[in-house]
LUMFI-690097 format. One record per residue (C-alpha): residue number from 1; residue in one letter; x, y, z. Coordinates in steps of 0.001 Angstrom, whole numbers, plus 500000, padded with zeros to 6 digits. Example, Ala and Ser with C-alpha at 12.3 -4.5 7.8 and 13.67 -1.06 7.14 Angstrom:
residues 2
{1 "A" {512300 495500 507800}},
{2 "S" {513670 498940 507140}},
This chain:
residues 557
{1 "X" {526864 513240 520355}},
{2 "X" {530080 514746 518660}},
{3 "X" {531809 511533 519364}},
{4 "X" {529357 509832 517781}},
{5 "X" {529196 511750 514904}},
{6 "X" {533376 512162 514365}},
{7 "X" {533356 507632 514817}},
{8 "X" {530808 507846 512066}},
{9 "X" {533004 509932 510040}},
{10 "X" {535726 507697 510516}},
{11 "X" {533869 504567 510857}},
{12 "X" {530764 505037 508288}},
{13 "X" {527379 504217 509439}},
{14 "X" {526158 500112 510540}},
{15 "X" {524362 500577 507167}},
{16 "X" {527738 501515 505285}},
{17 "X" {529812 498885 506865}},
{18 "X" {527102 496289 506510}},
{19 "X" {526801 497553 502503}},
{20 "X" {530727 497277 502249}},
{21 "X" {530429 493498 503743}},
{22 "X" {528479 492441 500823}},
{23 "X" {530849 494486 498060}},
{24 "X" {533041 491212 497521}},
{25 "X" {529620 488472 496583}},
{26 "X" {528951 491392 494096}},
{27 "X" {532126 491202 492717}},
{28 "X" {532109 487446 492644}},
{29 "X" {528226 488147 490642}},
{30 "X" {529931 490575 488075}},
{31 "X" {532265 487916 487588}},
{32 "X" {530099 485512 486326}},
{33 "X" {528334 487824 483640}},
{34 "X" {530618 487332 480559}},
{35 "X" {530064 483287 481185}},
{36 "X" {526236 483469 481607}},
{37 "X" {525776 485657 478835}},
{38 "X" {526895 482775 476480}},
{39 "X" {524976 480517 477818}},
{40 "X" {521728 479463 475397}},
{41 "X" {518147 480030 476941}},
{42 "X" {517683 476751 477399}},
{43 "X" {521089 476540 479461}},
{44 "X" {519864 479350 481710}},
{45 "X" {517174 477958 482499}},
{46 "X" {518491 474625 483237}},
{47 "X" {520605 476467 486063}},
{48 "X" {517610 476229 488192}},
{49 "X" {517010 472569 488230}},
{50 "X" {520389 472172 489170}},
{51 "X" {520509 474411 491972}},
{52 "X" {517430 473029 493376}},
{53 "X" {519133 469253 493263}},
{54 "X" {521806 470624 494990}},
{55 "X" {519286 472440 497970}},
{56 "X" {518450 468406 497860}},
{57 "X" {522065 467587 499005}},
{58 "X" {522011 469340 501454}},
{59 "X" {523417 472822 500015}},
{60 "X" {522345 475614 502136}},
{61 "X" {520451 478759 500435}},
{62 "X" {522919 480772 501181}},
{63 "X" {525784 479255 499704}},
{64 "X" {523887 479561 495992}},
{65 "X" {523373 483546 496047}},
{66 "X" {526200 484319 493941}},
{67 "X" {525397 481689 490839}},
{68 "X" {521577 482302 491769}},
{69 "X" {521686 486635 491657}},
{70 "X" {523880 486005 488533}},
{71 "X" {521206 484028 486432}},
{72 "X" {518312 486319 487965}},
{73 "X" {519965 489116 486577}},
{74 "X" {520898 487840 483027}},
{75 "X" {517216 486101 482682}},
{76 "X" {515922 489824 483983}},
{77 "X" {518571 491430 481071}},
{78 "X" {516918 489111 478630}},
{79 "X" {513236 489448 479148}},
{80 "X" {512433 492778 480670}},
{81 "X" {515436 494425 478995}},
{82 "X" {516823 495435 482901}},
{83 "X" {520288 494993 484454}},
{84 "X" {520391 494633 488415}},
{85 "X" {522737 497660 488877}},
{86 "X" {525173 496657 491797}},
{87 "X" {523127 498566 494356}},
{88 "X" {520171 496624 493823}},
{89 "X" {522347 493044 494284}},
{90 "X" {523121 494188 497159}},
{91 "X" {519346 495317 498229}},
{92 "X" {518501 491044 497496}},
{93 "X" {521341 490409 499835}},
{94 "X" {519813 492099 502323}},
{95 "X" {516323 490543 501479}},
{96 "X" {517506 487154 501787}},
{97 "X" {519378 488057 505463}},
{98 "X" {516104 488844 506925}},
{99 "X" {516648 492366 507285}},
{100 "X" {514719 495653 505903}},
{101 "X" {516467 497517 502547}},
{102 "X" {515907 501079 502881}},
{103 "X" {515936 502170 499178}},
{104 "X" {514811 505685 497798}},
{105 "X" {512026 506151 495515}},
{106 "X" {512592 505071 492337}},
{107 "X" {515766 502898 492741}},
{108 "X" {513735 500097 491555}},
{109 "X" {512786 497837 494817}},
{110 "X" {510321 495689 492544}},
{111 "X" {513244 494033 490409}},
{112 "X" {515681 494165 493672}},
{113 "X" {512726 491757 495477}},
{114 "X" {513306 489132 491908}},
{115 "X" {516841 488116 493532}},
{116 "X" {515757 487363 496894}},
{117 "X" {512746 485748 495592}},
{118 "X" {513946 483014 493380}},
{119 "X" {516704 482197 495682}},
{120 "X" {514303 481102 498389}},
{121 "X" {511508 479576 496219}},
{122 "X" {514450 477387 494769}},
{123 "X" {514022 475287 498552}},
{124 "X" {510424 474579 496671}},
{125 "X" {508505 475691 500154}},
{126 "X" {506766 478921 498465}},
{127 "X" {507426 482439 498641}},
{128 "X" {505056 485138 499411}},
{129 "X" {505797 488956 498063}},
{130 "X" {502860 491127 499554}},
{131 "X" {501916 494452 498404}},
{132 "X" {499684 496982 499615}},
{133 "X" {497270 497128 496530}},
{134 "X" {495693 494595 494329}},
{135 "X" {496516 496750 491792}},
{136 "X" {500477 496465 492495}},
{137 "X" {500131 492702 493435}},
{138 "X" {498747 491928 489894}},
{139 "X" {501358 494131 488162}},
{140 "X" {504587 492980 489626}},
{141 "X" {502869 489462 489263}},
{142 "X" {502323 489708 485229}},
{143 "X" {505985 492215 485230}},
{144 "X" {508664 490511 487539}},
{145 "X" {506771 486791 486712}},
{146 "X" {508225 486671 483293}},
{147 "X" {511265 486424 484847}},
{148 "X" {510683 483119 486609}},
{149 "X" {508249 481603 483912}},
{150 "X" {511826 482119 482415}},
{151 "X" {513479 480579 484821}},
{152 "X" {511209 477526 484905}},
{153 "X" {509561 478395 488296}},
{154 "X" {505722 479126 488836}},
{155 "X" {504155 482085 489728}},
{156 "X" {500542 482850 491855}},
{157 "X" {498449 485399 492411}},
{158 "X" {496223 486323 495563}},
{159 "X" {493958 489062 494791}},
{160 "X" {489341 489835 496050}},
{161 "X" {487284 487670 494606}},
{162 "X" {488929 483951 494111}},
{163 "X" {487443 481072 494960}},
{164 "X" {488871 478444 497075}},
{165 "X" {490173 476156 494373}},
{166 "X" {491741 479141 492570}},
{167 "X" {493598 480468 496000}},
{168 "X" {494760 476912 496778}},
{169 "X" {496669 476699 493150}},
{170 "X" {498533 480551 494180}},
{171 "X" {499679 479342 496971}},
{172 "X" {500859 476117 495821}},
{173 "X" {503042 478038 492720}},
{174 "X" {506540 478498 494121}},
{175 "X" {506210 482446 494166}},
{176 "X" {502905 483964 495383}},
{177 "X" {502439 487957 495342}},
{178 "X" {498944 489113 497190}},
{179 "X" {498274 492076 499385}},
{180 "X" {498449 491842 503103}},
{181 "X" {494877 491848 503631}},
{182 "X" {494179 488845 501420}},
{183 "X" {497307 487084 503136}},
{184 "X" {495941 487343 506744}},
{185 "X" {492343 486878 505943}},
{186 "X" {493018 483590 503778}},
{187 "X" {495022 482001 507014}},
{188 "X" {491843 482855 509442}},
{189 "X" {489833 481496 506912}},
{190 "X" {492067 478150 506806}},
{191 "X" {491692 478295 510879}},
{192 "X" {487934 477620 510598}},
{193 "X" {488005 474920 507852}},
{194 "X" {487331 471355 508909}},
{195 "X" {490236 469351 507581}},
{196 "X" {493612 470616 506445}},
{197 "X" {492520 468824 502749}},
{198 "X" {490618 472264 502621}},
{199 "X" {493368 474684 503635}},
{200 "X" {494418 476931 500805}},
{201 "X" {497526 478414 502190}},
{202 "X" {500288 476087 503011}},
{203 "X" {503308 477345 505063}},
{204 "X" {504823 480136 505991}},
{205 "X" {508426 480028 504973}},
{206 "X" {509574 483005 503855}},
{207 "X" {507569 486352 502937}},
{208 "X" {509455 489801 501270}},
{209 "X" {506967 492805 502341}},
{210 "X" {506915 495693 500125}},
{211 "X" {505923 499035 501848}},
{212 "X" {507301 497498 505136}},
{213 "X" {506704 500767 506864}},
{214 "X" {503134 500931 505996}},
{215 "X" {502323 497262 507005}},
{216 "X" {504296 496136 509464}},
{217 "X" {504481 499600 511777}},
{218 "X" {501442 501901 510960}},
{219 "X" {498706 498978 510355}},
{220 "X" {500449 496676 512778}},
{221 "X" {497636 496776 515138}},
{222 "X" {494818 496738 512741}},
{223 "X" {492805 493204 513211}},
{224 "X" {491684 491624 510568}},
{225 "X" {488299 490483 511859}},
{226 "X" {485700 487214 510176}},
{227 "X" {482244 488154 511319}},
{228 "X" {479033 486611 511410}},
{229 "X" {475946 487560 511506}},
{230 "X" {473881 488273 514547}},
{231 "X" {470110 489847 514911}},
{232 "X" {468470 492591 512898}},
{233 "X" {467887 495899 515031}},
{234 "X" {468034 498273 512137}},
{235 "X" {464643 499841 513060}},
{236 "X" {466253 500571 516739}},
{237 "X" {469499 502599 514886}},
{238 "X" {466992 504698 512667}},
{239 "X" {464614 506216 515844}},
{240 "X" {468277 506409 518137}},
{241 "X" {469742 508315 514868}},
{242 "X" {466535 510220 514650}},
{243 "X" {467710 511674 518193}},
{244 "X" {471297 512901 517567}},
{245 "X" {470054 516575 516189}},
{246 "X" {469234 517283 519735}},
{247 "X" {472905 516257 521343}},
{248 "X" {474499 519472 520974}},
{249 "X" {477489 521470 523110}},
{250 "X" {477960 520355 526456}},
{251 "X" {476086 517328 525918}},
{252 "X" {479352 514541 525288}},
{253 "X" {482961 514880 525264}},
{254 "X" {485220 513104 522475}},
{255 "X" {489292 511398 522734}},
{256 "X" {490070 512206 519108}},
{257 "X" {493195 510141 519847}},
{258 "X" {491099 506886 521243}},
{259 "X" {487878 507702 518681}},
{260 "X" {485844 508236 521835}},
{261 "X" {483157 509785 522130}},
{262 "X" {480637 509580 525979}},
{263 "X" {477729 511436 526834}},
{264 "X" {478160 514352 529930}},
{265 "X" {475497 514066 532481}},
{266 "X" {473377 516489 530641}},
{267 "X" {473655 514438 527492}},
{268 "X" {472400 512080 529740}},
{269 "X" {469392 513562 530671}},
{270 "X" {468705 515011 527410}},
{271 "X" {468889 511688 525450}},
{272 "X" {466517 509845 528397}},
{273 "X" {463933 512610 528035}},
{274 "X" {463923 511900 524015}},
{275 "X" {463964 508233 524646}},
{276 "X" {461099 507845 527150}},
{277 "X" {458749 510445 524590}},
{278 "X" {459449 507970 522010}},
{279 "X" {458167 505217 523969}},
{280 "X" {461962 503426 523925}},
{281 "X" {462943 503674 527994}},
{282 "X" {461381 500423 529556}},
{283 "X" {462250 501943 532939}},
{284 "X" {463843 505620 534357}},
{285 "X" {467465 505382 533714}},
{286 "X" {469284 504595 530332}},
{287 "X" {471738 502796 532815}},
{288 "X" {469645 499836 533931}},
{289 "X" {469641 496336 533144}},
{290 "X" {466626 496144 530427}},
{291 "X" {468186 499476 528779}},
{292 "X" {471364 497995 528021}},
{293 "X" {471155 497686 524122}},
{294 "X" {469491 501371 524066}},
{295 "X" {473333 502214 525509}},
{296 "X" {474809 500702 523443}},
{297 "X" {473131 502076 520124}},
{298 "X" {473557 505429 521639}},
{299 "X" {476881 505447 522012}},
{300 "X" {477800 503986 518291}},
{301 "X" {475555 506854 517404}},
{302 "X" {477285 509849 519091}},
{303 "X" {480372 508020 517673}},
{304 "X" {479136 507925 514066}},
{305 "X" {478251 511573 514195}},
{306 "X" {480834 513891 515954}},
{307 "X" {483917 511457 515291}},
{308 "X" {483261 510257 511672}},
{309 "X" {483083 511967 509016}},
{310 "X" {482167 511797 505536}},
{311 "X" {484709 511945 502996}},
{312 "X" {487416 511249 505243}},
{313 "X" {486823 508278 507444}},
{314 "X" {484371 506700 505147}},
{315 "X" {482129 507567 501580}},
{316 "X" {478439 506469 500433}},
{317 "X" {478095 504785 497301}},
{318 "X" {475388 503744 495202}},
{319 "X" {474096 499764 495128}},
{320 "X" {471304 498283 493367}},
{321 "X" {470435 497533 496828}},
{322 "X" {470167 501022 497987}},
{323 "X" {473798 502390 498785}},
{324 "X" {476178 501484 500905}},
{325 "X" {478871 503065 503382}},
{326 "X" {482745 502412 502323}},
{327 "X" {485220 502842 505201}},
{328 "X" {488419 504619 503545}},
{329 "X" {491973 503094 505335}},
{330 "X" {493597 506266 507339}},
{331 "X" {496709 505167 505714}},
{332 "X" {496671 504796 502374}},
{333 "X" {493198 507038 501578}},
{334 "X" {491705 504043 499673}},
{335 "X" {488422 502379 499664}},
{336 "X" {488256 499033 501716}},
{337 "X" {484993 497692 500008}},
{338 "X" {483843 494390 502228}},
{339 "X" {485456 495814 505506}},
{340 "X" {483186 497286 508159}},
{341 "X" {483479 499040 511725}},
{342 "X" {482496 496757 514753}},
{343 "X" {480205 496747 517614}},
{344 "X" {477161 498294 515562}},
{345 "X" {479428 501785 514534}},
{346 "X" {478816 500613 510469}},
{347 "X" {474908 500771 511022}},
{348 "X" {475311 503598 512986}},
{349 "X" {476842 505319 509824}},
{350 "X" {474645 503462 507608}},
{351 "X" {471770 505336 509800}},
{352 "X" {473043 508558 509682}},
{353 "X" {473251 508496 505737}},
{354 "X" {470019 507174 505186}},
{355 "X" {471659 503966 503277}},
{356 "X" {470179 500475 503651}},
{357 "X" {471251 499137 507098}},
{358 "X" {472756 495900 507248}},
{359 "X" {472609 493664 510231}},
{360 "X" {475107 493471 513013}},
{361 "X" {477679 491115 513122}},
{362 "X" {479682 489048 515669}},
{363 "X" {483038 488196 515706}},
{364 "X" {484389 485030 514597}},
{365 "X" {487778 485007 514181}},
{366 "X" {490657 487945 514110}},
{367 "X" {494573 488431 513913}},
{368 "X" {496709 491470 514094}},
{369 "X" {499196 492034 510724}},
{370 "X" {501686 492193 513846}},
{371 "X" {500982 488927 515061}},
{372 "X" {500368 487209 511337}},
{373 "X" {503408 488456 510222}},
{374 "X" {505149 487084 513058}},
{375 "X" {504441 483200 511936}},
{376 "X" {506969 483491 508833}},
{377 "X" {510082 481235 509489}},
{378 "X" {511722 483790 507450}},
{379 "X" {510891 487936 507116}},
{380 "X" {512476 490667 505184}},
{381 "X" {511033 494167 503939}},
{382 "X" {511723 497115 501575}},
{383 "X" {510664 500538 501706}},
{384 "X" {511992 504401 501335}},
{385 "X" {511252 504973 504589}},
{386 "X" {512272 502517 507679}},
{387 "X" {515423 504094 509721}},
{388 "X" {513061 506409 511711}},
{389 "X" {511508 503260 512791}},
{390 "X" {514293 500566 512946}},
{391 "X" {513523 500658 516888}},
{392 "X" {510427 498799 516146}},
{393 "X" {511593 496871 513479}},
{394 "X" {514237 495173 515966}},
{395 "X" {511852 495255 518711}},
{396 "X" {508676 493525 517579}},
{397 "X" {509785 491496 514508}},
{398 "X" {513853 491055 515027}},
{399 "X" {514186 492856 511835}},
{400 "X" {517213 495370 511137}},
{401 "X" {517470 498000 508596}},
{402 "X" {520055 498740 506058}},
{403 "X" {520458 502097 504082}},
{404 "X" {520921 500955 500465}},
{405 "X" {523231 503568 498308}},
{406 "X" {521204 505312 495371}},
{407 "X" {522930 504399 492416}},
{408 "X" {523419 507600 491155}},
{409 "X" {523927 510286 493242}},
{410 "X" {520628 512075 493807}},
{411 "X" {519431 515171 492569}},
{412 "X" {516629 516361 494717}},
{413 "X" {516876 519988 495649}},
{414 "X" {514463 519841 499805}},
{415 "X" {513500 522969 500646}},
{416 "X" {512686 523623 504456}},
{417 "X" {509200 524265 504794}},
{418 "X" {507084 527262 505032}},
{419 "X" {504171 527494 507867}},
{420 "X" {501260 529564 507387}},
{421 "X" {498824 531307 510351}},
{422 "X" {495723 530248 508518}},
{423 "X" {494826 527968 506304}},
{424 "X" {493057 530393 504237}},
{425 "X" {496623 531664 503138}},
{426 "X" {498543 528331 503277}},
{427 "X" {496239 527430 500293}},
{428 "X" {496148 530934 498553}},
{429 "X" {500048 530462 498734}},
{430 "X" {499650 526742 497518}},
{431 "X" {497782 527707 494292}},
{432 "X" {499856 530469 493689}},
{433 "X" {503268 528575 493815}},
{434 "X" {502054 525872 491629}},
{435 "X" {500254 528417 489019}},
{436 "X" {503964 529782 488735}},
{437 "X" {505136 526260 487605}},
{438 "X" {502423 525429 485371}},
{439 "X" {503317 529063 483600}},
{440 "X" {507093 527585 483192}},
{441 "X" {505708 524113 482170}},
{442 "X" {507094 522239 485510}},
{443 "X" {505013 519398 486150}},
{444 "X" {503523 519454 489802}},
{445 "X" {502076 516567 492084}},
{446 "X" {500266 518277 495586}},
{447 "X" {499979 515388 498559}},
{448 "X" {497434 515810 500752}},
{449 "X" {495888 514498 503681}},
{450 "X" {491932 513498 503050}},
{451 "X" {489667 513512 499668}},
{452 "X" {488113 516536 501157}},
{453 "X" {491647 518808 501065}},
{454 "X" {492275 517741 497695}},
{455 "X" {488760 518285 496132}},
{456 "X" {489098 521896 498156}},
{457 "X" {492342 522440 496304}},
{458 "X" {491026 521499 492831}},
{459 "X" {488247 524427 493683}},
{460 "X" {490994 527161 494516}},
{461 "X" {492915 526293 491639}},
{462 "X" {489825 526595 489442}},
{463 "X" {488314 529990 490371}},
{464 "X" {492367 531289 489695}},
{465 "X" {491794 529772 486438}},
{466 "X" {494385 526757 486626}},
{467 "X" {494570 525193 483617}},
{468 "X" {494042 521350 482882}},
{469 "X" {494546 518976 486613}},
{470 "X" {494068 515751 487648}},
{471 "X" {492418 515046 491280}},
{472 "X" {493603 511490 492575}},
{473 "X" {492173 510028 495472}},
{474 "X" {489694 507128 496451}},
{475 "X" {486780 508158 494596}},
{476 "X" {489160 507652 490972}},
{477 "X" {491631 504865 492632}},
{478 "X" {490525 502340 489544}},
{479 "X" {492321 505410 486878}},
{480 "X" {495069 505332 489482}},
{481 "X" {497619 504348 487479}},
{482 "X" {496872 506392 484128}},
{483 "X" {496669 509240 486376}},
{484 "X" {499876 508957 487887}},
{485 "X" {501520 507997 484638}},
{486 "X" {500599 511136 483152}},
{487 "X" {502079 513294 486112}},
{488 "X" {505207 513753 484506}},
{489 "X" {504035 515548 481304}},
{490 "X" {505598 519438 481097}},
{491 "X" {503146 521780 483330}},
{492 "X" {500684 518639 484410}},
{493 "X" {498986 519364 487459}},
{494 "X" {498325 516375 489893}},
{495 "X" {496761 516567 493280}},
{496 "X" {496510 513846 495143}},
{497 "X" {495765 512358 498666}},
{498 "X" {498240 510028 500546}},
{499 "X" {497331 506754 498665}},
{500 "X" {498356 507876 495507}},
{501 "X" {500300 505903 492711}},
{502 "X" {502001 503323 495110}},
{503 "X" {504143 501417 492945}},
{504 "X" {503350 503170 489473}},
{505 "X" {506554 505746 488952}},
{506 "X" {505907 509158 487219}},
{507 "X" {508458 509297 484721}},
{508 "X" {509066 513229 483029}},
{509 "X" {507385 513385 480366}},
{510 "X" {504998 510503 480198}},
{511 "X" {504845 507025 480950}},
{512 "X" {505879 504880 477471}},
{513 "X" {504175 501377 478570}},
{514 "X" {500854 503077 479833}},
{515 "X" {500913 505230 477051}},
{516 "X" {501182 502635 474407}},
{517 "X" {498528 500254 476255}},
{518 "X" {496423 503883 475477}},
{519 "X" {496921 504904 472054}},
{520 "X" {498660 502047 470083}},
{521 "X" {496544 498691 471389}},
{522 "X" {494408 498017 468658}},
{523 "X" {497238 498579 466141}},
{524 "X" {499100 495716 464737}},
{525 "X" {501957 495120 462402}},
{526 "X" {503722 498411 460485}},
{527 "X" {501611 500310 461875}},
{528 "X" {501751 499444 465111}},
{529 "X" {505488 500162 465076}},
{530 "X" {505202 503752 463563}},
{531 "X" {502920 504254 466686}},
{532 "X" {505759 503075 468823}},
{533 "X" {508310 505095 467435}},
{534 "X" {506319 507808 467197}},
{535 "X" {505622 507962 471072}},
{536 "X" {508823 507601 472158}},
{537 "X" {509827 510364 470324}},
{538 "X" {507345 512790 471929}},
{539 "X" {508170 511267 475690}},
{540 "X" {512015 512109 474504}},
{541 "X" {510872 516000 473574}},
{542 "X" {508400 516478 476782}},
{543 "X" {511152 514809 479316}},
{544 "X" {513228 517377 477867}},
{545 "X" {510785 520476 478207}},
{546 "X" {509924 519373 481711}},
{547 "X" {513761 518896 482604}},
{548 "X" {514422 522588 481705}},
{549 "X" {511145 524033 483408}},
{550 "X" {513225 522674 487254}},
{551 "X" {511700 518677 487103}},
{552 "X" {509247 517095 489112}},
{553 "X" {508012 519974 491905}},
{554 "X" {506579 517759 494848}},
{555 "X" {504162 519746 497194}},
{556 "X" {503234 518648 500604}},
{557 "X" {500567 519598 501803}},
């Protein structure tokens, strides 16, 4: 181990000898600035049609990233005001090499995907940027596509609710962004389509994944599933549900780690006693032949009431039709309307909460994000978070990670953390740590792990008379990104569960784009302007107020 460490020393990290590799292309890309700044609009833009007649030549990709990174980043200086910093040149470098750039939060990952992007979609076989949120997909979309409507290339967008005809002109713009979901369902979608005439997607050349981490590693597994549907039993999963009050301790067992949940012998007997008083045994045991669907509704029951629960795994909502039961991802704490648990667990749930039950459904087609992933002739990723699992990363998808430098040295004060005996006074401790920052004016943002914790929080902090706090989690997700933009003001208070704000950056002392879509869009003209000027100038005295109260305090929960 000490060797190791003392060749580091000497040696510097792969990631810092990989990052020194690509030092002299930036160089070359800094070079070219003075020359491209001259250079009309209409001469920028005309770069692209030449570089993609000389991909026709027979150039290779690579050989274009130094003229290509240098027009991204003077078409990025003109319309969105931003200058790749040299860090981020070298995060597209690492994009385009099919690797993973590890960047911390906030180093701007969204403008360092632009450079990889338009160098690939110049070989005119589409590029796919997939986000975790439609939210995110449609922002970077409308943001980072001004820079290739700029450029002269096209941009799509992949989002719930297109039809066909819509999906099939995304894909076929040179850049598509879309969330991973709609990605793998549209391809098992194209698998059960007659002809290829009514394929929407069409290749899978090269795709940049944001939140690589998230996607590729901790929903890796997940299948996306088509279903059909099959017979209706819901009177069957109202009398089994009707039973469950009398399954008590001693009667099943549960895997928390599997979701498992099987009756003990005495569960057994119980449940077959209950069963042949309602009439529902057609012979003595639950185990024989002509019992077999009464098994199989009683197990997705016992699942659906000591594994599930409300709030956490899943949430009602109300429907014209007479509510409905929304699974929440154990990932990201968001909704995932349209997606439902297999093998009859849904109207097991659907039973328990007394919502309309909805029949069964059988499986038609399914993928793993894993194995869909996998089909891209080309794969690269960006995250804060990917060296603790660069094993996998190599492993599964041939994928290596690089560390990307901050570009300023960071200023982050981590404090080890404190463990509590109870929970009782890990939260008393909670409310009083952040009441002391809200009496300084330090804005605070508290993660934590289910809807339930942080709707429990907001109560403690309310009976010690809190002041003014925002509560972020599935049940708010559409005021997502006002809430989060506000996080920043001086002694804000934002709890919030896991899911929260990916992609939308709390800035100290307010947000200036979400505030002005707020207070200053139906202003025009003059006034419109004095609106402007006058928000800026209040985000300029708040940053300041919540600089001196200590910054951003992050609590984890």
């Amino acid at each position: 181990m000490a060797l190791a460490a003392l060749a580091r020393r000497i040696f510097g990290s792969p990631s810092d000898r990989q990052v020194k590799r690509y030092q002299g292309k930036v160089a070359a890309i800094n070079a070219l600035e003075p020359e491209l700044a001259k250079l009309s609009d209409d001469e920028l833009r005309a770069r692209t049609a030449d570089f993609k007649a000389q991909i026709e030549k027979g150039a290779k990709i690579d050989d274009l990233i130094v003229p290509a990174f240098a027009t991204v980043r003077e078409a990025s200086k003109r319309v969105l005001g931003m200058r790749h910093f040299d860090v981020q040149l070298i995060g597209g470098m690492v994009l385009n090499d099919r690797a993973i750039a590890e960047m911390r939060t906030g180093e701007g990952k969204t403008l360092v995907a632009t450079l990889a992007v338009y160098l690939n979609a110049l070989a005119g076989k589409g590029v796919h940027v997939v986000t975790v949120n439609d939210y995110l997909a449609r922002r970077d979309a409308g943001w980072m596509g001004q820079i290739y409507n700029f450029l002269g290339l096209s941009t799509g967008i992949i989002v719930h609710g297109l039809t066909d005809q819509q999906r099939r002109d995304s894909y076929a713009a040179d850049i598509t962004y879309g969330t991973n979901n709609e990605f793998g369902f549209d391809y098992l979608r194209d698998n059960m389509k007659y002809s290829r005439a009514q394929m929407v997607q069409r290749g899978h050349a090269f795709a940049i994944v944001d939140e690589v981490d998230s996607i590729l590693v901790d929903e890796a597994r997940t299948p996306l599933i088509i279903s059909g549907p099959s017979e209706d039993r819901s009177e069957l999963y109202i009398k089994i549900d009707s039973l469950m009050p009398i399954i008590g301790e001693g009667d099943f067992e549960l895997d928390e780690k599997h979701r498992a949940a099987t009756f003990t012998d005495q569960g057994v007997e119980k449940l077959e006693a209950a069963l042949a008083e309602a009439g529902l045994l057609k012979s003595a045991s639950m185990y024989d032949v002509e019992n077999v669907a009464l098994v199989h509704h009683a197990n997705s029951a016992l699942r659906a009431h000591k594994l599930f629960r409300k709030d956490k795994d899943y949430i009602t909502r109300d429907t014209p039709e007479g509510g409905e039961v929304v699974i929440i991802d154990e990932f990201s704490g968001r909704m995932m309307p349209g997606r439902r648990y297999s093998e009859g667990l849904h109207q097991a749930l659907e039973a328990k909460e007394g919502v309309k039950i909805q029949s069964e459904n059988q499986t038609l087609a399914s993928i793993t994000f894993q194995n869909y992933f996998r089909l891209y002739e080309k794969l690269a990723g960006m995250t804060g978070t990917a060296a603790t699992e660069a094993e996998e990363f190599a492993d599964i998808y041939s994928l290596g990670v690089v560390t990307i430098p901050t570009n300023l040295p960071v200023q982050r004060i981590d404090e080890d953390d404190a463990i509590y005996r109870t929970a009782a006074e890990k939260f008393d401790a909670i409310a009083e740590l952040i009441k002391e920052c809200q009496e300084r004016g330090q804005p605070v943002l508290v993660g934590t792990t289910s809807i339930e914790k942080s709707e429990m929080l907001a109560d403690i902090l309310r009976k010690k008379n809190v002041g003014q706090m925002n509560v972020l989690n599935a049940r708010h997700h559409e005021q997502e990104a006002f809430i989060v933009a506000d996080a920043g003001l001086p002694g804000a208070i934002t709890i919030a569960t896991n899911m929260a704000g990916r992609g939308t950056d709390i800035q100290l002392g307010g947000n200036l784009e979400m505030r002005i879509e707020r207070e200053a869009k139906e202003l025009e003209g003059d006034a419109r302007d004095a609106k402007i000027a006058e928000i800026k100038a209040k985000i300029a005295d708040e940053k300041q107020k919540a600089l001196a109260a200590g910054g951003l305090m992050v609590i984890g929960t």
